[in-house]
N, C-alpha and C positions, 0 to 999 in steps of 0.2 A: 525291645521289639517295637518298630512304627504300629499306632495305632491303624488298624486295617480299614478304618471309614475313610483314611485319606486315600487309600489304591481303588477304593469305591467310584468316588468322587476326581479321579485323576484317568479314570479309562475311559478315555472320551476321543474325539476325533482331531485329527488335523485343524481341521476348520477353526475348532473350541479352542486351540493354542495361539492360532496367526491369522485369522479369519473366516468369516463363514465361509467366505466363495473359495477359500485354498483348497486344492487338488491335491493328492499323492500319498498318502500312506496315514495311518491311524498316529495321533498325538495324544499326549494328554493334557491334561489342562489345571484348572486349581483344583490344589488339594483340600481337605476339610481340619479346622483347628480343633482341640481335644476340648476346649471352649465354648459353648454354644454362645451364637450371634444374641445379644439382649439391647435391651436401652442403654446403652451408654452414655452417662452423663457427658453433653456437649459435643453429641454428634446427630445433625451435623452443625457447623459454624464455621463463622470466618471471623477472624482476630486479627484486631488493628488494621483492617483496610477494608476494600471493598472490590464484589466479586461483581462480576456482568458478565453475561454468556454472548458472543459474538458471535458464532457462528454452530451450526450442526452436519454433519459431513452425511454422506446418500446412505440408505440403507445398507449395513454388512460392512462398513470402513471404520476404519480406528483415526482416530486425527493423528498425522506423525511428522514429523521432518518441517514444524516452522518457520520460517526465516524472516525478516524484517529489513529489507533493504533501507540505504542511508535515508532516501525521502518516504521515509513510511511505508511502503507498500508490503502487505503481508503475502508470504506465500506457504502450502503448505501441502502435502502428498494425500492424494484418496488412496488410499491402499486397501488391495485385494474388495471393491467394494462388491455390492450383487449385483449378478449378470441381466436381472430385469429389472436394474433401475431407470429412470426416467432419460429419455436421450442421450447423452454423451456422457452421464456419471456412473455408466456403469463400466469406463474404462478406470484402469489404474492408471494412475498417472500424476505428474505435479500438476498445479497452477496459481495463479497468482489474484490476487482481489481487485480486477480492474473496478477504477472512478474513486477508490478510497486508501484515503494517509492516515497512519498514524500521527497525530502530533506530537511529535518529540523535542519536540524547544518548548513543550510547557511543564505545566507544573506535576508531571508525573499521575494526572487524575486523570478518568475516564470519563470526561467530558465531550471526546472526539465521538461515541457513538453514540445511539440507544442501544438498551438492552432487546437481545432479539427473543421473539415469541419464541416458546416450545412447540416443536413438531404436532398437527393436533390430525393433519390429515394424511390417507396414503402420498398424496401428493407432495408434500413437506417432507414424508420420510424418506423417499426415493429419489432426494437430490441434493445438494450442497448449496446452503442455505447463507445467508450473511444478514447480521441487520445495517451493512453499510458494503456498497459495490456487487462486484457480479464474479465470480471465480469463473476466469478464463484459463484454460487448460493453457502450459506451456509444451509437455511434452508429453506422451503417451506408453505404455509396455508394447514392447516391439514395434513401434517406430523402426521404419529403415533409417539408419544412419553410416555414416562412413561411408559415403556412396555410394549408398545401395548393397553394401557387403554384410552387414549384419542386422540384426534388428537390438532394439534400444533391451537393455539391460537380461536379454539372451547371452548366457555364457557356451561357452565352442570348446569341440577338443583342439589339437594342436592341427588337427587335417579339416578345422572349420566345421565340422560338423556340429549344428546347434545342440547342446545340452537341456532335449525336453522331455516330456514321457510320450509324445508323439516318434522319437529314434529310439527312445533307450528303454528296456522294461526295467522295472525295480522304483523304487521311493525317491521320491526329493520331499525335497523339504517347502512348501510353496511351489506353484505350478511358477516357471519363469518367468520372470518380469511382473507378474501380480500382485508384487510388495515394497514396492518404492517405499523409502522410508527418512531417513538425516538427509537434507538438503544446506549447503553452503556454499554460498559467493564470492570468489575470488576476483577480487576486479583486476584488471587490467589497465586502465586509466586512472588518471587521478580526479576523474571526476567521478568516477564510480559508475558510469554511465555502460561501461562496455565488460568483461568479464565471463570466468565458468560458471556455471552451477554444475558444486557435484554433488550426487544423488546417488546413495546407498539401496543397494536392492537385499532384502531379507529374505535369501532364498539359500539354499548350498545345492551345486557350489554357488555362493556369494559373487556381490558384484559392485561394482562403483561405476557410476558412468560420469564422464563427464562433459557439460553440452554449454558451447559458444552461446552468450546471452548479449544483445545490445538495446539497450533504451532509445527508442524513435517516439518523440515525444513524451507522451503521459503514456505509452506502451511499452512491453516489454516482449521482444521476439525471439526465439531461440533457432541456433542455424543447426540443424537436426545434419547437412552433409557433412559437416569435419567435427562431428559427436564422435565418441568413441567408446565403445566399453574397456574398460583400464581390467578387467578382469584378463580379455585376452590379448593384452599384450605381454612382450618377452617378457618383461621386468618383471610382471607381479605372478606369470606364472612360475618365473624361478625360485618366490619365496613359496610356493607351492600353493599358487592361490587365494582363496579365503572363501570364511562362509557367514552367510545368515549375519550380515551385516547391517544392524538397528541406526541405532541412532551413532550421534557423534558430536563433534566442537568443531569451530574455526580457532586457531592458538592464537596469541597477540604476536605473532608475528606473520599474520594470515596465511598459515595453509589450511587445508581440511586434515580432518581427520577424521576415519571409521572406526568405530566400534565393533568389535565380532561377537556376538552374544552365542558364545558355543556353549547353548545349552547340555552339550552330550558331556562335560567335562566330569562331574560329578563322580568322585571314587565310593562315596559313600551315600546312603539315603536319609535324605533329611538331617535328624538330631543324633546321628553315628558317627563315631571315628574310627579313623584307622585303627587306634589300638585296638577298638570296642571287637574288629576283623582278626585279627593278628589274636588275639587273647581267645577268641568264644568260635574263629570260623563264620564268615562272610552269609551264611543263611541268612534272607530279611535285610541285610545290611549293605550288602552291592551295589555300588552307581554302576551309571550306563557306559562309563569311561574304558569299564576292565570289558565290553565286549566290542570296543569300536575294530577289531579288523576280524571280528566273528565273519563265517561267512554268513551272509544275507541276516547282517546282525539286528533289523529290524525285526523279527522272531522274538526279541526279547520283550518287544514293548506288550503283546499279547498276554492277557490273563492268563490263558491255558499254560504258556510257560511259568508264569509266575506263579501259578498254584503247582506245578511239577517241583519246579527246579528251586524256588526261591520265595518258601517259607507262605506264598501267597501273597505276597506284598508287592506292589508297585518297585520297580529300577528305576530309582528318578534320574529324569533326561536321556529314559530310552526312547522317548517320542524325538527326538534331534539326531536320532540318528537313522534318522530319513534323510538320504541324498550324501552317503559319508560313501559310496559305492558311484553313485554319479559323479562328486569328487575325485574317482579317480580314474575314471573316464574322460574327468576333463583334462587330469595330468597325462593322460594317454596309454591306459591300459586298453589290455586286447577286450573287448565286449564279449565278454564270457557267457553270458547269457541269452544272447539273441536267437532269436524263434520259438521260442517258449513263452507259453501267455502267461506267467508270472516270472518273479524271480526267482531264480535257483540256488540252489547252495553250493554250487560250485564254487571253488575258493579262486580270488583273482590271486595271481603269484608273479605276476609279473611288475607292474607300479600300484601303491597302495600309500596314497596321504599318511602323514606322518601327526598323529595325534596334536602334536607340542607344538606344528605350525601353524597352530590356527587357536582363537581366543584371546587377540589382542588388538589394543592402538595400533589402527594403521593410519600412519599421515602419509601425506602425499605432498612432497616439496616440486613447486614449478623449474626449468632447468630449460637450457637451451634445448630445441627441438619439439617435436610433437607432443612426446609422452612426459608425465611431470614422473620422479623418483618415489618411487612405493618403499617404506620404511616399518617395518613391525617391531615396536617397541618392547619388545620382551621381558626389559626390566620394572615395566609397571603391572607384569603380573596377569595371571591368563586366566581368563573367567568364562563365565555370560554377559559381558559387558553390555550394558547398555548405554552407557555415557559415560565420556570423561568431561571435566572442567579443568582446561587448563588454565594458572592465575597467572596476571601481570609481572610476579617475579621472574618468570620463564622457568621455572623449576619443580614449582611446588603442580600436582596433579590428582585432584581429585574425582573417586569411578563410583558405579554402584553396577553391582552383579545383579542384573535379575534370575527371578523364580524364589524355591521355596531353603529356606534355609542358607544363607547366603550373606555378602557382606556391604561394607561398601568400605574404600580403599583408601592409601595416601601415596603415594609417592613426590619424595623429594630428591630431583638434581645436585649432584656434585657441582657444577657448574650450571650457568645457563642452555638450555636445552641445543634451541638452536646457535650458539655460537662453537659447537662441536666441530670440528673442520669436514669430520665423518663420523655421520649418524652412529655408526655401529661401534662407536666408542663412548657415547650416549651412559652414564656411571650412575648408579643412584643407590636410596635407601628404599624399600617397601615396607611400608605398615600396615598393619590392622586391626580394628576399634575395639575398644574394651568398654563397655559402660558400666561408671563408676560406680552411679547413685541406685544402688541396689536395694536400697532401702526402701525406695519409692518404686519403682520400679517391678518389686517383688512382694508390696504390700498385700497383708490381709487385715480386708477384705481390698479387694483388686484397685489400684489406679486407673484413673481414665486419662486415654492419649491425648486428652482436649487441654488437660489440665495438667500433663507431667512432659516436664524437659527430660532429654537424654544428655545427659554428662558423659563424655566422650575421653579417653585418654588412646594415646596411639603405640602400637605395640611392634617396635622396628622385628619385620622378621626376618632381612638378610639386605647384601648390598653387592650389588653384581654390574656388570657393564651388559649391551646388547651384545658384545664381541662372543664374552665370555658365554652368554648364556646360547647362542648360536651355535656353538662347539658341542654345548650338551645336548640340544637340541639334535645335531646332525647323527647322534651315535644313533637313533633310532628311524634313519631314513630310509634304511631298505627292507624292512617290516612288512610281511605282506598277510595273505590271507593264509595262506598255506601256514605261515608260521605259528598261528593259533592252535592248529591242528596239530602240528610238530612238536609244542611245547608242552601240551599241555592233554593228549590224547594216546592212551596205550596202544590202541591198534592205529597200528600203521599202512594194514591193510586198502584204505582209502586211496592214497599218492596215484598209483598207476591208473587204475580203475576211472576213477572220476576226473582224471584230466584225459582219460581219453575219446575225441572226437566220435569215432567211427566204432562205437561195440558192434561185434557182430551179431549178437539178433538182442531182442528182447530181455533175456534171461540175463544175460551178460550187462545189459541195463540196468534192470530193475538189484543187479548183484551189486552194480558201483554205487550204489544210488544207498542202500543198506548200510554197505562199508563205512559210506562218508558219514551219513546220520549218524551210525552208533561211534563214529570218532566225534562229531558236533557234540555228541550227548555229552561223553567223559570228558571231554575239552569245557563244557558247559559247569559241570558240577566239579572239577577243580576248578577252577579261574573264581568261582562262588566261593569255593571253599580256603582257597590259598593266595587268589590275584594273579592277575595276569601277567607272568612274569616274561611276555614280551617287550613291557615298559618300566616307568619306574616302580619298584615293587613297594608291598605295604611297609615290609621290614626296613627299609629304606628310608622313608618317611617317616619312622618311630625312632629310628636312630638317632635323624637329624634330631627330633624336636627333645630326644634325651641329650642329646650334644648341648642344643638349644638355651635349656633348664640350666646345665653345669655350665657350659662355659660362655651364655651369650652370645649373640646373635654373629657375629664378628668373628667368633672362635670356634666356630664345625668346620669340622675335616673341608678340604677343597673338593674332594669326591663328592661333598652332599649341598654345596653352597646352591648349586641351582635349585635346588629340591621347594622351595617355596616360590619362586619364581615359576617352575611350571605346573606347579600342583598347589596352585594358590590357596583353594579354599581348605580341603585337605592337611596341609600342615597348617592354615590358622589356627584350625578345628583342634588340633593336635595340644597346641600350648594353649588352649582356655580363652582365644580369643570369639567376643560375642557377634556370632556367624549365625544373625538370629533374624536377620532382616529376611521379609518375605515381597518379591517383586519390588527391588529395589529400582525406580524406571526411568526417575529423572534426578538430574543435577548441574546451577549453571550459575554465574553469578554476572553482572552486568560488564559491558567491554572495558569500562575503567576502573573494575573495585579494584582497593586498593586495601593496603594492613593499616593505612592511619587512624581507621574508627569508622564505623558506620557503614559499612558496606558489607554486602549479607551473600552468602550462598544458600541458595535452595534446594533440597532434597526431596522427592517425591516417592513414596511408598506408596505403591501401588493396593496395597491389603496389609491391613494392618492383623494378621490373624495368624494362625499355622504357629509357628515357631517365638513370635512376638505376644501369643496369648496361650501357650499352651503350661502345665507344670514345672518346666524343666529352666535353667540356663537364666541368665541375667535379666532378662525382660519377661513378665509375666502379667502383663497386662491385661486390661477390657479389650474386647475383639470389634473393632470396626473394619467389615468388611470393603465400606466405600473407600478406605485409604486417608494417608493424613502428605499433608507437605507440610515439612520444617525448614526452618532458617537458619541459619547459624554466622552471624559475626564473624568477620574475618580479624582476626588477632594479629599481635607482630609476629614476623615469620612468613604470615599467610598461612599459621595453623588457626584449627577450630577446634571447639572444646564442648559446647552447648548446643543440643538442636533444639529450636525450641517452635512447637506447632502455630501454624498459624492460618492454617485451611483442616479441619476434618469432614470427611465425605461422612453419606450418613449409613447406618448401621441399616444390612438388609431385610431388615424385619418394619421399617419408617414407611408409610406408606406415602403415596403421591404427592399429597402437601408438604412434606418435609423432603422427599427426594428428587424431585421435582426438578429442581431449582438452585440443588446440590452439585459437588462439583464431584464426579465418584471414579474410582477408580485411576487415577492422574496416572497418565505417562509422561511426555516429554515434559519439562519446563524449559523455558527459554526465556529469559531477562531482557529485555530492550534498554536502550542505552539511559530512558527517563527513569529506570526504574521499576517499571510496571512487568507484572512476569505470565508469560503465557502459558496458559494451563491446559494439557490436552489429555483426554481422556482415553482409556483403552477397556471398556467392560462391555462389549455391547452384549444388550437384553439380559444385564443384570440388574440387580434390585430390585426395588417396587416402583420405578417409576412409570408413569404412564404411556412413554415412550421408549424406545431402543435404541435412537441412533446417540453418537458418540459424538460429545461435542466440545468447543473451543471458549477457555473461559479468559477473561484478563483482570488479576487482580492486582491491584491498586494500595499497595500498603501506605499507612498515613505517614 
């Protein structure tokens, strides 16, 4: 049974997930480690190089989406900041650091800036701060663009009607356009001079936009009329969209790529497996996954349910499944809900998102004509993505799932990625990390993360193509809401009653309205008790991973090959791999590492606590809540094997002198070509430091 201080600690708001200023439906946020937070030897610190803080983003924003143009110029996303900050920074939106370069033809050292002061007044907090240039906005959330037909990272159904909570009632996930996040450059010239920028929106449904950039002098202009949201067009709604789209990579053969951080995938909670469901009965133990085509499946994320229906514990990544109902609004079901001041439980039965399309790599290859080719990588495995890294081999691919209990990934190509003639023939292996050195790692009295490498081995869990895995995918596309009810509910009484428009009086109302609940109910407490055998079921995934055990990874039935591919964490979980990482948020190594020595990828763990400090599973470490970034040597192959820390945030209990000045809570990293790797935060108004806002660090390894 999960400790119950983490469903304490987790029923929190939207806001406390994706930012303060987000709109829409109740989230939750971090969980509590079984550990308490103490002094941990050597946090906080920095190892072997040197930290400087460049910049601080406006009140209520997370620093996200980087990027570093050829001649230095930094740019990076105010996402969701507050609505009363200081003039113009209280829009979402990217921009860029006009008057200042990085230098990148020197020695890799942080000589190009000062170190910028800490926020000390309201004035410094309520705006985006630098200690070198001025952050000129490039582009804005909802910007008209496309001539005047849409607004900038507003998703539409297929009859254009914008996808906000101003047309639609019920959850999203982020109010629209208020979460700009991955930004990347695609040039178009060879001088680098002219090119897209595309720009990931963390919202579901999910969005990418991408907007014409040209350099006119020492500026940088963006042409907002032939912008486009790549959500609504044909292409990408025919892979059925996306959502809640983080960060992401430029590959070495420059296209972009998004990341889907679907957080709702989760089959089980926290430190549970499948079997643990399968064997004992899913009470306590249920992810948010087995209720994604409940109707008005946000009901689960409430305490009130989770003290009914489910042991009292927390559904982790039932807060993500805000906007899984607006999603299929944007695919074009009938608005079942409208006129009613909230959301109803009416079941939509008509189109209803397909769980397994969404929670992956999407690149976007440029192609003759307007729209560039939308591609979902299937075979690198469907998570909460928050970044991949893809390396110079073209093959090798590394991710990190964020939230709590969780991994971080490999995938290696049959061939070179993009030399496929057709993506969708795309062939690989997926693995997942085993940490070796147990011995340290699970010491008593406890290791500190300042002081202990992760020895890493890779644990192949199947080998599929995108073709293949698309075929399994499509068996559950005509899924809807209705069929929840259908599956998994004795009384059938519900069907007529509750789809009918027009009761004639009251009675006949409040009778359909009864029917449907007490079918939600029984539909509720089997799916807890058995899984939701509208997808892929538990018994399924215990098969594979006994297939798995006996005949290796290469020799399970062809019926079950997809089974790791779409239920990533889940069958890791299964064969004993350590799915122990907590807010896995960054990973990225610089545009030319290479396997001949020396050249490093970077990890960022967001909180080093929960599942990384608690009694259980291969890592059982000291708890530092500010987060650690590790490095890891790239090997021949392009595998890695050692992570070994070289930034730890400080433990939240340090008061102002020591966290101050720290670097806590890291999300993106991002390597620039010297070297030097950019460090961005995501904790606002955690710790003890004297300040809240979230800021941009660059450190400097020797």
């Amino acid at each position: 049974m999960v400790d119950l201080t983490r469903r304490n600690l987790m029923e929190k708001s939207v806001a406390a997930a994706v930012g303060a200023s987000v709109a829409g439906s109740s989230v939750a946020g971090a969980s509590a480690s079984e550990i308490d937070e103490s002094n941990t030897d050597g946090a906080p610190s920095v190892i072997g190089g040197e930290l400087k803080r460049f910049a601080n983003t406006a009140f209520g924003a997370e620093v996200t989406g980087p990027y570093v143009f050829d001649d230095g110029v930094l740019l990076f996303s105010n996402q969701h900041p507050a609505e009363d900050n200081l003039r113009g920074f209280k829009n979402p939106g990217v921009g860029y650091f006009s008057g200042f370069n990085f230098n990148l033809d020197g020695n890799g050292d942080n000589d190009d800036f000062d170190e910028l002061t800490i926020p000390t007044t309201e004035k410094d907090r309520r705006q985006i701060r630098s200690s070198e240039g001025e952050y000129t906005y490039l582009i804005k959330g909802r910007d008209r663009i496309n001539n005047g037909k849409e607004l900038l990272g507003v998703t539409q159904t297929p009859d254009d009607t914008n996808v906000t909570l101003e047309n639609f009632e019920g959850t999203q996930y982020g109010a629209a356009a208020t979460n700009p996040d991955c930004n990347q450059f695609v040039p178009t010239n060879e001088q680098g001079t002219e090119g897209y920028l595309y720009t990931n929106w963390e919202n579901s449904p999910g969005n990418v936009t991408r907007v014409p950039l040209e350099k006119n002098g020492d500026e940088w202009e963006a042409d907002l009329k032939n912008a486009v949201n790549l959500a609504n067009t044909e292409e990408l709604r025919a892979l059925g969209g996306t959502r809640i789209n983080c960060y992401g990579d430029k590959t070495p053969w420059g296209t972009m790529v998004s990341s889907e951080e679907n957080y709702a995938h989760p089959r089980v909670t926290f430190t549970n497996t499948v079997g643990d469901i399968v064997e004992n009965g899913g009470e306590g133990l249920t992810g948010a996954c087995q209720f994604w085509n409940r109707p008005n499946p946000m009901e689960v994320s409430s305490s009130e349910w989770s003290d009914e229906y489910n042991g009292g514990v927390y559904t982790q990544g039932a807060f993500a499944l805000a906007g899984v109902e607006f999603l299929a609004y944007y695919l074009g079901a009938q608005q079942v809900n409208q006129g009613d001041d909230e959301n109803t439980q009416r079941p939509i039965d008509d189109i209803y998102p397909n769980p397994y399309r969404y929670g992956y790599h999407l690149e976007f290859r440029e192609r003759d004509g307007d729209v560039p080719e939308p591609i979902k990588h299937y075979v690198m495995g469907r998570a909460s993505w928050e970044a991949p890294d893809f390396q110079n081999d073209h093959k090798t691919v590394y991710g990190c799932s964020d939230g709590d209990s969780k991994g971080i990934y490999k995938f290696v190509a049959d061939e070179e990625i993009d030399h496929y003639d057709d993506p969708i023939d795309v062939a690989g292996t997926l693995y997942a990390p085993k940490i070796t050195n147990t011995e340290e790692t699970t010491a008593d009295p406890r290791s500190s993360p300042a002081t202990t490498n992760l020895e890493v081995e890779w644990i192949p869990l199947g080998h599929a193509s995108n073709g293949e895995l698309e075929a399994a995918i499509a068996e559950y596309d005509d899924v809807t809401q209705a069929d929840y009810l259908q599956a998994h509910a004795e009384s059938q009484g519900w069907r007529n009653s509750a789809n009918s428009d027009n009761p004639d009086d009251g009675k006949d109302k409040q009778n359909a309205q009864e029917k449907l609940q007490q079918a939600i109910e029984e539909a509720d407490r089997e799916v807890i008790k058995n899984g939701n055998q509208n997808y892929i079921t538990n018994e399924e995934i215990v098969e594979w991973a006994s297939q798995w055990e006996e005949r290796g990874h290469d020799g399970v039935d062809d019926g079950l090959k997809h089974i790791p591919f779409l239920e990533t964490r889940a069958a890791a979980k299964e064969i004993g791999a350590s799915i122990e990482f907590n807010k896995a948020e960054g990973v990225d190594s610089a545009p030319d590492a290479d396997d001949e020595g020396g050249s490093y990828i970077y990890f960022g763990i967001s909180e080093f606590n929960d599942d990384l400090a608690d009694e259980t599973g291969d890592i059982q470490m000291d708890r530092v809540d500010g987060g650690v970034v590790y490095r890891a040597e790239i090997e021949s192959g392009y595998d890695v094997s050692t992570l070994e820390p070289v930034i730890v945030g400080p433990d939240f209990t340090d008061g102002a002198t020591d966290a101050d000045d720290a670097l806590r809570n890291v999300d993106n990293v991002y390597v620039m070509q010297d070297g030097r790797v950019l460090c961005c935060e995501d904790g606002f108004g955690e710790s003890q430091r004297s300040y809240p806002n979230d800021c941009l660090y660059v450190y400097a390894p020797e």
